[in-house]
N, C-alpha and C positions, 0 to 999 in steps of 0.2 A: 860309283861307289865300289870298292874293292870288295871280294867276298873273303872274309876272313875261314872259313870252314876249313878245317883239318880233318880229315878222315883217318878215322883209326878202323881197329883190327884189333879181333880177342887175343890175348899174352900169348895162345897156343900157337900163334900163325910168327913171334916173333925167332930169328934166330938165332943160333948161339953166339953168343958175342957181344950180341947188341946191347944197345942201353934204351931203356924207352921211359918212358913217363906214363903212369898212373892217369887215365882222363875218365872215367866210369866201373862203375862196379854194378853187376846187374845181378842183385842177387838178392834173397830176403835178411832179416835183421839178424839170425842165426847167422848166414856168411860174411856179411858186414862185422860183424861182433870176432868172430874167427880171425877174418885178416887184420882186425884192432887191434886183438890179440895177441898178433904178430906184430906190429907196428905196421901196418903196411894200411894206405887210405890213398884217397882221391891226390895229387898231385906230388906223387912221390915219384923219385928215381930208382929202378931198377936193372940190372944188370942179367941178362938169361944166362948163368953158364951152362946146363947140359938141358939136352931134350930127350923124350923118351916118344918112340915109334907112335905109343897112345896116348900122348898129348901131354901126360905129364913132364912138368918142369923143375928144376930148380934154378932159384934165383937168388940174387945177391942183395943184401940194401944195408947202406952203411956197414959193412963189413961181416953182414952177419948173411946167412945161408939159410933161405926155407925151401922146401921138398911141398909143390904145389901138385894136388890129380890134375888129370886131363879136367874132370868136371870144372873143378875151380877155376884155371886157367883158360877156360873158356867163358866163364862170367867176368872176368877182368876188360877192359877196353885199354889199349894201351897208346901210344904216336909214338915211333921213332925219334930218338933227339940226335939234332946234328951236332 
């Protein structure tokens, strides 16, 4: 039996360029409700365009642009998409 197991990494560890997909959000109902907010939830695609030295990000999703902290970007789980 094949192990299907993908290993992810918090949004902070992705780099600029990349696209990743959305697999966990580890955070309570306040940051949950924040990234809703945004449209941003579990199985979405994202795009990192810049990074900042302390973690924070911005990122792209369907053409629109959010300005994520190092905090928040560290409670995200993300995979790489090929």
């Amino acid at each position: 039996m094949a192990n299907s197991y993908i290993p992810s990494h918090p949004l902070v560890l992705a780099g600029e360029g990349e696209v990743v997909k959305v697999v966990s959000l580890r955070g309570g109902h306040k940051f949950r409700g924040r990234l809703l907010s945004m449209g941003i939830n579990v199985e979405d695609t994202l795009v990192v365009v810049h990074k900042q030295p302390s973690g924070a990000v911005l990122i792209e999703k369907s053409g629109c642009r959010y300005g994520l902290g190092g905090g928040m970007a560290h409670k995200i789980n993300v995979i790489k998409v090929e």
